[in-house]
C-alpha positions as CSV (number, residue, x, y, z in Angstrom):
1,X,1.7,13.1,-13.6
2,X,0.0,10.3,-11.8
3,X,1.1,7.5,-9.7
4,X,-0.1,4.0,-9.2
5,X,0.5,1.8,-6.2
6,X,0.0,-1.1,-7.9
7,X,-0.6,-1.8,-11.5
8,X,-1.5,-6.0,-13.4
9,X,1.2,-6.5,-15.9
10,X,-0.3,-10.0,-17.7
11,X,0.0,-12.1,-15.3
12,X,1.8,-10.3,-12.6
13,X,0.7,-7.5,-10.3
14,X,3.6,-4.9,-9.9
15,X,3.4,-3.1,-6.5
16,X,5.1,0.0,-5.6
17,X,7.0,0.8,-2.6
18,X,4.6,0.6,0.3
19,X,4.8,3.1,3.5
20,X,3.1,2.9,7.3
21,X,0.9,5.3,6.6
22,X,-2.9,5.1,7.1
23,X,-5.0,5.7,3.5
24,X,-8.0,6.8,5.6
25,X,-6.7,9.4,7.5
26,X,-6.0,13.0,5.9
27,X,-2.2,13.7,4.8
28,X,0.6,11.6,5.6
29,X,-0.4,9.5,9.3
30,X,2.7,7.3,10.3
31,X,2.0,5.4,13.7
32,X,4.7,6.5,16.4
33,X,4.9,2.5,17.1
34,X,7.5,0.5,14.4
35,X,5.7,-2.7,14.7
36,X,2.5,-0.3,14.5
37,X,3.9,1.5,11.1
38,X,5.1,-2.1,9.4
39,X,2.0,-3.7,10.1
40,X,0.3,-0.9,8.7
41,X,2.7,-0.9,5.5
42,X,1.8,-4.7,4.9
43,X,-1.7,-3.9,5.2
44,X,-1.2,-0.8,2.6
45,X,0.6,-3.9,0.4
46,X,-2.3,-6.0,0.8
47,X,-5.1,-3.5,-0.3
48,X,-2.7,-2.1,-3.4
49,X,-2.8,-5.8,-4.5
50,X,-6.0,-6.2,-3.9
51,X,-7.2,-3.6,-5.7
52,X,-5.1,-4.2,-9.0
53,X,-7.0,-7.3,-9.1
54,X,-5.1,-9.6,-6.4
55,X,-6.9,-12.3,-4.8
């Protein structure tokens, strides 16, 4: 079974739900900060767009 954090539907980009956790790092990394972990999750939002084809 495979997942998808983000996937273009016509016109639309339909994005999973995004976590605080860092896509570089090895496992599961959630900052011990909040405002750390939300930035991070909007950033995690940001590349799954982009990489479904977002602009």
């Amino acid at each position: 079974m495979s997942y998808s954090q983000a996937v273009r539907v016509g016109d639309r980009i339909e994005c999973s739900g995004q976590g605080g956790w860092d896509p570089d790092a090895r496992g599961v990394v959630v900052p011990d900060d909040i405002h750390e972990e939300i930035a991070q999750a909007f950033s995690n939002v940001e590349l799954a767009l982009r990489s479904a084809g977002g602009k």
